[in-house]
N, C-alpha and C positions, 0 to 999 in steps of 0.2 A: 206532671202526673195527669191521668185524665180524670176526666169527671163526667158526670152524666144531672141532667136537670131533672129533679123529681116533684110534682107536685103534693103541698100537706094534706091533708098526714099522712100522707105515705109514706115519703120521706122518710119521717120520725118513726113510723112505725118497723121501717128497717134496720134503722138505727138504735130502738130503745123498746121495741115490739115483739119480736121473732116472725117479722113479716121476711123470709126467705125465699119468695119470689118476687120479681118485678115482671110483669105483664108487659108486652112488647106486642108491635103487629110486624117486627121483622127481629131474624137475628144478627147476632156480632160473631166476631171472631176473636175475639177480646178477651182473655181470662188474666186473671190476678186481680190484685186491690184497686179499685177506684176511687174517687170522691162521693161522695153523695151530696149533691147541691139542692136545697132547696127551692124552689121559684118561687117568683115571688108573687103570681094569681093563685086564689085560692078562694072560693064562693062558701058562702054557708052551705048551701046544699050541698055542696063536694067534702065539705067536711063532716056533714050530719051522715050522709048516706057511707063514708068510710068508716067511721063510728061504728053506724050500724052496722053494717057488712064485721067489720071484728068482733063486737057485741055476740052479737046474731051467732055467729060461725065459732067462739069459744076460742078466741084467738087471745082475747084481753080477757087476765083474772078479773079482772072489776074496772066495771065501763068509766071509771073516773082515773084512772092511769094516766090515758090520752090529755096533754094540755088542753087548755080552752081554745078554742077558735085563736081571739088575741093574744095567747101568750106563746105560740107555734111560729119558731124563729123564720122567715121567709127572707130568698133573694139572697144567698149566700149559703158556704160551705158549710155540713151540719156534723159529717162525719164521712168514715168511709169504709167500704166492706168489700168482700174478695167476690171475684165472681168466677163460679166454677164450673158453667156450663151454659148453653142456650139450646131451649128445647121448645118440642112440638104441642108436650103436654106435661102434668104432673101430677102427683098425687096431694101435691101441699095442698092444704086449704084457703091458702092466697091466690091461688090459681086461678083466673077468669080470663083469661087474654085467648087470645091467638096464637101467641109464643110469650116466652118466658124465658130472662135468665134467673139462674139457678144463685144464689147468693149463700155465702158463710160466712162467722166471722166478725158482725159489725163490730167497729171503734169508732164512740164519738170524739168530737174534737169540739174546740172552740170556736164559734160562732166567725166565720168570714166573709165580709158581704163581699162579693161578686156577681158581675152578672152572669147571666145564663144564657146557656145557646140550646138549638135543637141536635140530638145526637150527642155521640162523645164527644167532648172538647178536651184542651190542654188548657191546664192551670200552674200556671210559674210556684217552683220548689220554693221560692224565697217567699211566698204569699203563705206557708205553712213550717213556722218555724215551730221548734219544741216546746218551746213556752207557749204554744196556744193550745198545747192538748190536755183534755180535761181529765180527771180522775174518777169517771163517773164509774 
């Protein structure tokens, strides 16, 4: 299955936020479910200012939703969500990019470290059995 690397919280916030865009500076040709993988860099400042930015923009009921800095699983599979288009612009209020794919959908899963590449990758079916999905 493929995957895509996303750094926190963004990640998370696809997964457990209704962050339904991912900002891109190119697009895919790629629709249906992917991975969402976590990486596993992730700065204070990239987390404070993604905070902010949901905070800010009324994306998160209450700015404490968001885990702490360290408790934001990184470096492996976090969940994954359907992608149903790539565009120029949008109305979301996730919207800041260049281009954007269009996301529905999320299901999280349970935590699988893998590493990460740039772009889509393939991730072995046998690395995401049923017993690792969670009941969130």
């Amino acid at each position: 299955m493929k995957a895509l690397s996303i750094r926190q919280p963004w990640a998370w916030l696809i997964i457990h936020g209704g962050k339904d865009i991912e900002n891109r500076s190119w697009h895919t040709k790629l629709r249906g479910r992917f991975l969402v993988h976590a990486s596993k860099g992730m700065t204070r400042a990239e987390y404070a200012e993604a905070h902010y930015f949901a905070v800010q923009g009324g994306m998160l009921e209450h700015p404490f939703i968001l885990p702490s800095f360290e408790d934001l699983q990184r470096g492996g599979i976090i969940g994954s969500v359907e992608l149903v288009d790539s565009v120029d612009t949008s109305d979301s209020p996730w919207y800041m990019g260049q281009k954007a794919f269009v996301l529905r959908d999320p299901q999280p899963l349970a935590f699988v470290p893998i590493k990460g590449r740039l772009q889509f990758f393939e991730v072995r079916a046998d690395l995401l059995t049923t017993d690792r999905r969670t009941a969130d």
